[in-house]
TIZA-146369 format. One line per 5 residues: number of its first residue (from 0); their letters; for each residue x, y, z of C-alpha. Coordinates in pm, 1 decimal. Example, Ala and Ser with C-alpha at 12.3 -4.5 7.8 and 13.67 -1.06 7.14 Angstrom:
2
0	AS	1230.0/-450.0/780.0 ~ 1367.0/-106.0/714.0 .
END
This chain:
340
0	XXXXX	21928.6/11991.8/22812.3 ~ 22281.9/12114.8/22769.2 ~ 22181.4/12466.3/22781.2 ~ 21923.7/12391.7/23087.0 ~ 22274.2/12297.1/23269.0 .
5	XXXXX	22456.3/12638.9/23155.2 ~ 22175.1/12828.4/23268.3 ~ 22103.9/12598.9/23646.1 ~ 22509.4/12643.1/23681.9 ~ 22553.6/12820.3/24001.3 .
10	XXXXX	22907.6/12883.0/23927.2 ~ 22879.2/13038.9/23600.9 ~ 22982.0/13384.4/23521.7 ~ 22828.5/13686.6/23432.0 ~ 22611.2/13693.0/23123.2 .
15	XXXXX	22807.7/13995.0/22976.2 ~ 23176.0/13798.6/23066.5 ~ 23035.0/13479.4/22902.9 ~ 22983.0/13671.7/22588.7 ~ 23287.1/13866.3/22564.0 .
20	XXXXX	23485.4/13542.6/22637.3 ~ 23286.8/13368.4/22376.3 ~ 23342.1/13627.0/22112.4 ~ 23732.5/13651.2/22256.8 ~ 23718.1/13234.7/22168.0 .
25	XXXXX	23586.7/13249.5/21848.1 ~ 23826.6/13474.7/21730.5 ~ 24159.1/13309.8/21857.9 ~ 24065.8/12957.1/21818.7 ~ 23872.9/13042.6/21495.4 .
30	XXXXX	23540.3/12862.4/21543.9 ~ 23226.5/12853.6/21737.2 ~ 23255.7/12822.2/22091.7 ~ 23143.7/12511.2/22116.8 ~ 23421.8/12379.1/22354.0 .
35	XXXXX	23349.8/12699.7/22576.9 ~ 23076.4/12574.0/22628.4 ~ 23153.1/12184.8/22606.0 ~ 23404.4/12261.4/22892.0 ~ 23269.3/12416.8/23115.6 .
40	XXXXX	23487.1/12728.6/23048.0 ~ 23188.1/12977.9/23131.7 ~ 23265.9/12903.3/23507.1 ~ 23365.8/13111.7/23748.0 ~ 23661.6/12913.2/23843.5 .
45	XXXXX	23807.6/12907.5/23529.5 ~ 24037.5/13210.8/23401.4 ~ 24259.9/13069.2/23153.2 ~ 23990.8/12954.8/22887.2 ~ 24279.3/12978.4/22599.8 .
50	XXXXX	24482.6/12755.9/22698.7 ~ 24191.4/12475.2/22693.8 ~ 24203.7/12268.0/22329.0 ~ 23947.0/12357.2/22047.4 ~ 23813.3/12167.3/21831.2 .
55	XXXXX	24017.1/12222.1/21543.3 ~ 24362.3/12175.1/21778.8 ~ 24217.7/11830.7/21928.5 ~ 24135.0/11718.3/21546.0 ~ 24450.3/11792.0/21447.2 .
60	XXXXX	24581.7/11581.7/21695.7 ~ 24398.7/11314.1/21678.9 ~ 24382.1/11330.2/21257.1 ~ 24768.4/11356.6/21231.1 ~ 24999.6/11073.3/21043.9 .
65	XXXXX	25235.5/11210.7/21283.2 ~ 25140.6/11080.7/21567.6 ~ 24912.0/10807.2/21458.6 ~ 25027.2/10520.3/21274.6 ~ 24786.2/10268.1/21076.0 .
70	XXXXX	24878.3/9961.4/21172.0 ~ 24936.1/10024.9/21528.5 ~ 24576.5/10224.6/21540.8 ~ 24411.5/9899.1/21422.4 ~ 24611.2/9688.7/21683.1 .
75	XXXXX	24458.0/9932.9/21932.8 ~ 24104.1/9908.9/21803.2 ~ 24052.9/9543.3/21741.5 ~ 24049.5/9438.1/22124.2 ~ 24078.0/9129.0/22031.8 .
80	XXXXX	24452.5/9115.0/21838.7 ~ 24496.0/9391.7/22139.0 ~ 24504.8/9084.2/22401.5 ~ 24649.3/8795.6/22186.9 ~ 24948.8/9009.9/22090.8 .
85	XXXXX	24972.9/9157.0/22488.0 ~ 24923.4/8783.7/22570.8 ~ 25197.5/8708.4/22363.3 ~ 25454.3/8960.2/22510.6 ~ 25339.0/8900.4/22885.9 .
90	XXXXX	25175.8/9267.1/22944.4 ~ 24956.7/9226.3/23207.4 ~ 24615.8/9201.7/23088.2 ~ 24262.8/9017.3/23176.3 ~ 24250.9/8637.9/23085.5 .
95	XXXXX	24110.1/8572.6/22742.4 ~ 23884.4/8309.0/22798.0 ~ 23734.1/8265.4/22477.6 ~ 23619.6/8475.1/22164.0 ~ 23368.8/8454.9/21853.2 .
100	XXXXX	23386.2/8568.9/21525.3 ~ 22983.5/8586.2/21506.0 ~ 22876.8/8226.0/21543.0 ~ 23222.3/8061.0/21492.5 ~ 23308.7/8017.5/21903.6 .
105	XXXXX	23644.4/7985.2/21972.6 ~ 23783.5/7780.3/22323.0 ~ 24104.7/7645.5/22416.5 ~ 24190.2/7608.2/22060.5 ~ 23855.2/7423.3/21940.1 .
110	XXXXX	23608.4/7585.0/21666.2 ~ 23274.0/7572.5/21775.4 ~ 22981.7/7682.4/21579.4 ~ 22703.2/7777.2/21769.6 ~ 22328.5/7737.6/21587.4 .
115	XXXXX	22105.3/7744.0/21861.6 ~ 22029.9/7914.1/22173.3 ~ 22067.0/7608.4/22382.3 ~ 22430.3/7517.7/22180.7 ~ 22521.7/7877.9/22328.7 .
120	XXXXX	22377.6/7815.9/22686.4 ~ 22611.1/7514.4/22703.5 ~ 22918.1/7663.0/22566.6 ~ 22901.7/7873.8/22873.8 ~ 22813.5/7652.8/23118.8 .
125	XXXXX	23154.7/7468.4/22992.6 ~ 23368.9/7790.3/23037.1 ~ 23207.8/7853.5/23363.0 ~ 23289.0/7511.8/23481.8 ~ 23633.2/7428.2/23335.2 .
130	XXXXX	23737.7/7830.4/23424.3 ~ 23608.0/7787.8/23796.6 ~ 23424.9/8124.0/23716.5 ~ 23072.3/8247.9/23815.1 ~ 23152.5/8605.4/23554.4 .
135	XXXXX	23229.6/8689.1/23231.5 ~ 23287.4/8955.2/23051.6 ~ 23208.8/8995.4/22693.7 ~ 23330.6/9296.2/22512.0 ~ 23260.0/9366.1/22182.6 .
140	XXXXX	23574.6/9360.7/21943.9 ~ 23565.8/9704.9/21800.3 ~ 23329.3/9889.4/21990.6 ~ 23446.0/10192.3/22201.1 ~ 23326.8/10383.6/22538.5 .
145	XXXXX	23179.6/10076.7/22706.8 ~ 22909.7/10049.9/22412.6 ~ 22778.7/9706.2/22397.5 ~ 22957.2/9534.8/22673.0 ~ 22779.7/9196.1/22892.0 .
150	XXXXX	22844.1/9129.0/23226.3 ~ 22734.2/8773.2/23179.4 ~ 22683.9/8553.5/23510.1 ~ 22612.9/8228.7/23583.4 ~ 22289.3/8214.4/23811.4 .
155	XXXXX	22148.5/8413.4/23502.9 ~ 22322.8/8235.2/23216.2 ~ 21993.2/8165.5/23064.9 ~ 21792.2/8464.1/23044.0 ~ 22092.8/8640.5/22957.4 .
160	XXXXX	22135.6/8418.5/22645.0 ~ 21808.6/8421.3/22508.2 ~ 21782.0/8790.8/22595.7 ~ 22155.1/8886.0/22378.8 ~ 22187.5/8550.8/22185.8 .
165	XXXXX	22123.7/8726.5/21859.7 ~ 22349.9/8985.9/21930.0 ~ 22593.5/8762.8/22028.1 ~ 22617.6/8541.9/21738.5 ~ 22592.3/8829.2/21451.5 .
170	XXXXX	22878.7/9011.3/21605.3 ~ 23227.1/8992.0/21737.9 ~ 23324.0/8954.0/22116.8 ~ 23611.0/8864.8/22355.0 ~ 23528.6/8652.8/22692.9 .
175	XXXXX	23760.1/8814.3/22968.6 ~ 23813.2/8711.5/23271.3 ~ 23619.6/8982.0/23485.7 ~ 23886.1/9117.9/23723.5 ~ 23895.3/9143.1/24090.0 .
180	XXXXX	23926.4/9551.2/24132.5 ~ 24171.6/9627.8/24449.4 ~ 23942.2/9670.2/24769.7 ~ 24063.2/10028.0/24870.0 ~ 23886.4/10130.7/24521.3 .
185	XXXXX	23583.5/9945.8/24536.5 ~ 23513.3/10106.3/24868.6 ~ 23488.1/10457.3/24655.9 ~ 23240.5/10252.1/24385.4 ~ 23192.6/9852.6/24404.6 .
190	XXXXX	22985.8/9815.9/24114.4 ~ 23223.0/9806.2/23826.8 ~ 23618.1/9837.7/23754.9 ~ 23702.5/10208.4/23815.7 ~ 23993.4/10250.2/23583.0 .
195	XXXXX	24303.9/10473.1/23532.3 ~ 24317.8/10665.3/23184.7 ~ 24717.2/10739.5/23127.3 ~ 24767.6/10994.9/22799.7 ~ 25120.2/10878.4/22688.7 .
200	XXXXX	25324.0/11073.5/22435.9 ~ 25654.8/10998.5/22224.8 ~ 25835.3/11300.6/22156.4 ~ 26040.8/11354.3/21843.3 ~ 26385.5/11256.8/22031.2 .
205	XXXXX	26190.5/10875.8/22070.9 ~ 26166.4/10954.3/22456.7 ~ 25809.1/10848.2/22636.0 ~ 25607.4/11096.2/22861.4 ~ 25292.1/11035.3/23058.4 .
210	XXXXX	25114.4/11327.9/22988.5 ~ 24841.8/11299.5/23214.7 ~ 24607.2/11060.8/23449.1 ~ 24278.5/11043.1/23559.5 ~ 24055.7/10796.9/23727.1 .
215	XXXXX	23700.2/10725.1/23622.2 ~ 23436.3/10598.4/23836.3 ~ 23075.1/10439.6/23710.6 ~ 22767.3/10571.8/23909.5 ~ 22459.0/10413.4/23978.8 .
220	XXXXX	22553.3/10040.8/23958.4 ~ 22664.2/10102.1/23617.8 ~ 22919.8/9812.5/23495.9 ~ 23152.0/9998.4/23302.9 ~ 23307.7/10323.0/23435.0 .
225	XXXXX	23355.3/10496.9/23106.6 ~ 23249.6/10933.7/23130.7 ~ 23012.9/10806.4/22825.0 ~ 22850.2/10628.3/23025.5 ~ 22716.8/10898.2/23272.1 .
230	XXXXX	22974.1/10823.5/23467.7 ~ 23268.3/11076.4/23718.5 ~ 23628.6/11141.5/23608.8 ~ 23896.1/11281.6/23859.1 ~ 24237.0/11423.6/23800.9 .
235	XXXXX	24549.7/11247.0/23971.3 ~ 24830.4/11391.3/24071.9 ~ 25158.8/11247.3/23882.5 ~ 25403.0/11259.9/24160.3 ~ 25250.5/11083.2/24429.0 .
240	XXXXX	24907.0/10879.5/24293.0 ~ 24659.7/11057.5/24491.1 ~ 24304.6/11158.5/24352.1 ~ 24188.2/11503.9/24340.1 ~ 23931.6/11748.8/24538.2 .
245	XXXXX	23701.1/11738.4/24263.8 ~ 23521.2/11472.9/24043.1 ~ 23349.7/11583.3/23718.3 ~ 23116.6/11456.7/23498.0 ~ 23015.7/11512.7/23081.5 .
250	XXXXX	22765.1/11811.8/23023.3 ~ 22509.0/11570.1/22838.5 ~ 22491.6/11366.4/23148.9 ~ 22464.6/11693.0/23406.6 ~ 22791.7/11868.1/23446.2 .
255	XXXXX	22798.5/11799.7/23794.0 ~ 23086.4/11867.5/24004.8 ~ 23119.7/11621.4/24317.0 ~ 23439.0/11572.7/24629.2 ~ 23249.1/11235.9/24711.0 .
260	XXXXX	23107.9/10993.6/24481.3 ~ 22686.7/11002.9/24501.1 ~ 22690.8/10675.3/24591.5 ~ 22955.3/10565.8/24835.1 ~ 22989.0/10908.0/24948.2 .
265	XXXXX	23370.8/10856.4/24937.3 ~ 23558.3/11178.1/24940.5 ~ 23780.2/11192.4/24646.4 ~ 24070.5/11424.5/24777.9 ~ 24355.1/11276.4/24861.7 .
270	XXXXX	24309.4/10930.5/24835.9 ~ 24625.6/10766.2/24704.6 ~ 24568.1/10482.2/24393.0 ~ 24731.1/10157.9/24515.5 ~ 25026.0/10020.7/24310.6 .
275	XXXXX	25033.1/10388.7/24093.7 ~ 25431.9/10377.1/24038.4 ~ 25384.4/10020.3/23908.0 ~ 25065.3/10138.2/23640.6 ~ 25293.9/10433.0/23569.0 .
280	XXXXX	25543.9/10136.7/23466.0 ~ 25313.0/9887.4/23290.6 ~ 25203.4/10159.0/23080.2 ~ 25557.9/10267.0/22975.6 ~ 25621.0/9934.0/22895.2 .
285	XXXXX	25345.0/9858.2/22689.8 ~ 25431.8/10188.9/22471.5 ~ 25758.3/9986.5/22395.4 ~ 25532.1/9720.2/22243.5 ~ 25286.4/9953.0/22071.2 .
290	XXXXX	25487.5/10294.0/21990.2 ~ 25244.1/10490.1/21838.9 ~ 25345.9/10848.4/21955.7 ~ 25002.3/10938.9/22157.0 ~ 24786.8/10684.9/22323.7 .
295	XXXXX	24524.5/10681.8/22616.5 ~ 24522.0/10352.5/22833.8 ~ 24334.0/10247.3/23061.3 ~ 24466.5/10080.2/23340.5 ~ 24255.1/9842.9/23646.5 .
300	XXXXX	24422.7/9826.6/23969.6 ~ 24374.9/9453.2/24132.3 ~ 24466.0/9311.6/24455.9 ~ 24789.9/9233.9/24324.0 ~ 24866.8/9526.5/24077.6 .
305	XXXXX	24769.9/9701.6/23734.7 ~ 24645.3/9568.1/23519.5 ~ 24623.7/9690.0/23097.2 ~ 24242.7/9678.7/22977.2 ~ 24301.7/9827.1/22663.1 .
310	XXXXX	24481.3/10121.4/22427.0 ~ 24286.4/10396.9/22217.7 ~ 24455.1/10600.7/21932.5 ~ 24142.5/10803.9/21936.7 ~ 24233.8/10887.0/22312.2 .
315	XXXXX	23970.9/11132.3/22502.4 ~ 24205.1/11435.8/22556.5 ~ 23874.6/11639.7/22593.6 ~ 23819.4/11471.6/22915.3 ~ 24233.9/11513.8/23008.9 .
320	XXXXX	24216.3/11897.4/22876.9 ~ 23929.2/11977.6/23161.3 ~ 24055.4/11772.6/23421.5 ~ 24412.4/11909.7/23347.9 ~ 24278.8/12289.4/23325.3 .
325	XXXXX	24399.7/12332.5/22982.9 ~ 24636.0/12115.2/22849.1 ~ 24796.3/12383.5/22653.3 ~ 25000.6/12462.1/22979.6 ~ 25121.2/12205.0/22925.5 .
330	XXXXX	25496.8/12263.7/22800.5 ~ 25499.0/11897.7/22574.4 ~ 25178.1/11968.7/22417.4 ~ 25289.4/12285.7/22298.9 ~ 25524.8/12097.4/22112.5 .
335	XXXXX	25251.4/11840.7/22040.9 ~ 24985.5/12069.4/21852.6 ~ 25326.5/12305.1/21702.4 ~ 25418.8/11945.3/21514.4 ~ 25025.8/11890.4/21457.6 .
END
């Protein structure tokens, strides 16, 4: 399929330039070109195809002690000590409802063990009464990309419980809050939280950067906006918030390039991302809390400012490195892969 899109790409180049440039890659980067290809770095409108990350650069990255610390990786991956301890230190984040630790349901400081189908049906109906909510949003606690998530709602409480009750009872969830996405975004995409992935970066003189931002929208009434998902992901400018000409999407799920998402039919360029400066801020702050020395957050926009969904240590710079058009221009990550 992935090839199918290399050879359907109307803005490839030649055959005989793809190959010397693939030979060229090979030899600098010292690999196969897999991330030629992965990148789209075969088309036309790309001339700088060094100066994209390889494999081996964006492993060392990600791999390094340097920049990765144990204990604050695991804070990061367990999303559910990732809210408690924002909850703790007022970050702005989505209410945690509730949790469960497989069948062992935990609400407003009451164990609740949950045997039946029925006990599970009620223990919702409770949280959708007593939270005046008609959503909820279950994400599992160490999943990543949007895998496993439940958008779980209360006209179809039932069938959605005896369809995931075994899931949810043998694994691990949070219960969110589902949050209210600003209305200037959900007129690009309505049907899920379109979110703002920040790359932040400590440098060795303890001094925070954002190294990059892009926004990611879901596509075809897809709840979760993640590019794993088959979702669009579109570059933002750092000085003044506003989106990009061009949306992209993953080569497994098409490679398409779009100025209007296929939906909405929204054009992308220039739109400016409500409360920006303050996201910018919230996610300085919370890399006081959590200092590991790179980091990707994501970041919803509501009606009344950002919001912090979560942290990864294993950040996706691959999507940051195309939207970016090669992050190794970038001045700080020359000094980021130099100390890798």
């Amino acid at each position: 399929m992935r090839l199918s899109v290399i050879l359907k790409d109307p803005n490839k180049k030649s055959v005989f330039l793809i190959l010397k440039e693939a030979i060229i890659y090979m030899f600098v980067k010292h690999e196969l070109p897999h991330y030629y290809f992965g990148k789209f770095l075969y088309r036309k409108s790309v001339t700088n195809f060094r100066d994209y990350l390889s494999m081996k650069e964006t492993d060392a990255i990600a791999l390094s002690k340097k920049f990765n610390k144990f204990e604050y990786a695991s804070m990061l991956r367990n999303k559910l000590t990732f809210s408690l301890y924002c909850q703790e230190n007022n970050l702005a984040i989505p209410k945690l409802l509730s949790y469960n630790l497989s069948n062992s349901f935990f609400y407003n400081g009451r164990l609740i063990k949950i045997n039946t189908v029925n006990d599970l049906i009620v223990y919702f109906e409770d949280i959708f009464i007593e939270s005046k909510q008609n959503t909820v949003f279950l994400k599992p606690t160490g999943d990543m990309g949007g895998s496993g998530c439940i958008l779980l709602k209360r006209e179809t409480l039932s069938n959605q419980v005896q369809q995931h009750y075994t899931e949810l009872t043998n694994q691990n969830y949070i219960h969110q809050e589902l949050i209210k996405q600003h209305s200037e975004i959900s007129k690009i995409n309505p049907s899920c939280i379109n979110s703002i992935r920040f790359d932040t970066y400590i440098d060795k003189h303890n001094k925070s950067h954002i190294l990059s931002a892009l926004m990611r929208f879901g596509a075809g009434n897809n709840f979760v906006d993640n590019a794993s998902s088959g979702g669009f992901y579109v570059k933002i400018d750092l000085n003044n918030g506003s989106l990009d000409l061009v949306g992209k999407q993953l080569m497994k799920y098409g490679g398409k390039q779009v100025t209007e998402h296929p939906d909405s039919k929204y054009v992308f360029g220039g739109f400016k991302i409500p409360y920006f400066d303050e996201a910018c801020r919230l996610v300085l702050k919370a890399v006081d809390y959590i200092p590991d020395r790179i980091i990707g957050w994501d970041i919803a926009i509501t009606e009344t400012g950002p919001v912090l969904i979560e942290g990864n240590d294993n950040n996706s710079i691959f999507l940051s490195d195309i939207a970016y058009g090669g992050y190794l221009k970038h001045p700080l990550f020359k000094e980021i892969l130099k100390e890798a």
